[in-house]
C-alpha positions as CSV (number, residue, x, y, z in Angstrom):
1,X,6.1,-14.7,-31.8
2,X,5.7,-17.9,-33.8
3,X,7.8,-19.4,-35.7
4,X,7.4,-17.7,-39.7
5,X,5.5,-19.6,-42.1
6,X,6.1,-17.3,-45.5
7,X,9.1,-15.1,-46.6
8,X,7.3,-12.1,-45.3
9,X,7.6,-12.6,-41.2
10,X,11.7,-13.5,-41.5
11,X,11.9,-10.2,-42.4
12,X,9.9,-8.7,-40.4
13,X,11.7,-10.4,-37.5
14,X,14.8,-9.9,-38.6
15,X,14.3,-6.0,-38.7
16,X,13.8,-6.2,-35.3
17,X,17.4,-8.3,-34.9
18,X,18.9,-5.4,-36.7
19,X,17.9,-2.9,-34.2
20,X,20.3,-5.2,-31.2
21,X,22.8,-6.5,-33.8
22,X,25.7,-4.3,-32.5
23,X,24.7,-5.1,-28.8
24,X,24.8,-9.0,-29.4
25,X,28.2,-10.6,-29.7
26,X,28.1,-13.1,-32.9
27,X,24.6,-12.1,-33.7
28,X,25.2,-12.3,-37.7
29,X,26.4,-15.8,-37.0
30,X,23.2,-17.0,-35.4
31,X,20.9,-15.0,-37.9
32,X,23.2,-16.8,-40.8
33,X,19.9,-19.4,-41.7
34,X,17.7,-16.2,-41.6
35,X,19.7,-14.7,-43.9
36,X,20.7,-17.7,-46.4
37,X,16.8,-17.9,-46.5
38,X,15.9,-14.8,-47.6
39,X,19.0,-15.2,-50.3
40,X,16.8,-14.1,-53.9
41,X,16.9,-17.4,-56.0
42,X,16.5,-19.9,-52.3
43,X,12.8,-21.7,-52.1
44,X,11.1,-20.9,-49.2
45,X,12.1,-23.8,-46.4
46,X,11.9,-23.4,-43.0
47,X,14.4,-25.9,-41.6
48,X,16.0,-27.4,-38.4
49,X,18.5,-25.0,-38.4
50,X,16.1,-21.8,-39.1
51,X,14.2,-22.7,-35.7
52,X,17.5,-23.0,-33.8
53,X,17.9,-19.6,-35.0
54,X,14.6,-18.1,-34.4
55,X,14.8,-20.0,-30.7
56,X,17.9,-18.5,-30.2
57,X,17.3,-15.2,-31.1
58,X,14.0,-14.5,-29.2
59,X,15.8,-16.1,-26.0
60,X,18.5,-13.2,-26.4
61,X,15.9,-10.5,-27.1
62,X,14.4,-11.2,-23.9
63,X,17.6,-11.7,-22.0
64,X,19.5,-9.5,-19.5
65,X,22.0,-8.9,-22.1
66,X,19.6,-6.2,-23.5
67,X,18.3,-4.6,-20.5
68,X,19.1,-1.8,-17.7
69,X,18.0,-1.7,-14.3
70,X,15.2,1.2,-13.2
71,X,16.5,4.3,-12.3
72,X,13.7,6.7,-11.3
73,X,16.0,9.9,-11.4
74,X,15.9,9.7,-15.5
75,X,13.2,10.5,-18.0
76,X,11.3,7.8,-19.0
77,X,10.1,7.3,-22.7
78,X,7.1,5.0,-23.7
79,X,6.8,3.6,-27.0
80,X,4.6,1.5,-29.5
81,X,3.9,0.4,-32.7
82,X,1.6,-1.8,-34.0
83,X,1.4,-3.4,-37.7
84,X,-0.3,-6.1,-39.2
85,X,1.8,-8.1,-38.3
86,X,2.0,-7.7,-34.5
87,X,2.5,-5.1,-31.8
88,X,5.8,-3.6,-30.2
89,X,6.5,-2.1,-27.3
90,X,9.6,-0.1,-25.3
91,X,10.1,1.4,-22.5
92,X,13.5,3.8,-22.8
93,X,15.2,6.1,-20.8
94,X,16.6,9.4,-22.0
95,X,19.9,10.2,-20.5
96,X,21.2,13.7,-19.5
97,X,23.3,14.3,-22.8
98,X,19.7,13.5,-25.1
99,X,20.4,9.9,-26.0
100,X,17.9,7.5,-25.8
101,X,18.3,3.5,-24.9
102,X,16.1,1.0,-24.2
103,X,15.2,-0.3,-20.6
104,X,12.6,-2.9,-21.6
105,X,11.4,-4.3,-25.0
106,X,8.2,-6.3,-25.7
């Protein structure tokens, strides 16, 4: 993903932080320039600090720290959505007592 050029793609990406917020230790503190950006009365200014952010962010997202191994004894669930804006994908499993999490995340 590229680093956003409007007010309209921090949001966008930042809906997608809020899905693996609870699963990232500190994740509000590295979003923080996300979030003072988007404050109402700001102007639009993507700084040094934003891109530290965004860098830091999309490293996690594709990390370990989200991920399971493979385990071909459970149900696997494919996923996808597609917007204007891009296209996102997920591979999940669903474990014995119905819950769903996610094993892979494009």
């Amino acid at each position: 993903m590229p680093a956003p050029t409007n007010i309209t793609t921090p949001r966008f990406f930042l809906g997608l932080v809020n899905y693996y917020q609870s699963l990232v230790r500190n994740m509000l503190s590295i979003r923080k320039p996300f979030s003072d950006l988007l404050q109402k009365d700001n102007e639009w200014k993507w700084s040094v600090c934003c891109q530290e952010a965004f860098d830091s962010i999309k490293c996690i997202l594709i990390s370990d720290l989200l991920l399971i191994h493979y385990d071909p004894s459970l149900e696997l669930i494919v996923a996808a959505e597609a917007s204007e804006h891009g296209l996102g994908t997920a591979i999940q499993y669903q474990w014995p007592d119905g819950s769903v999490t996610d094993i892979s995340h494009a």
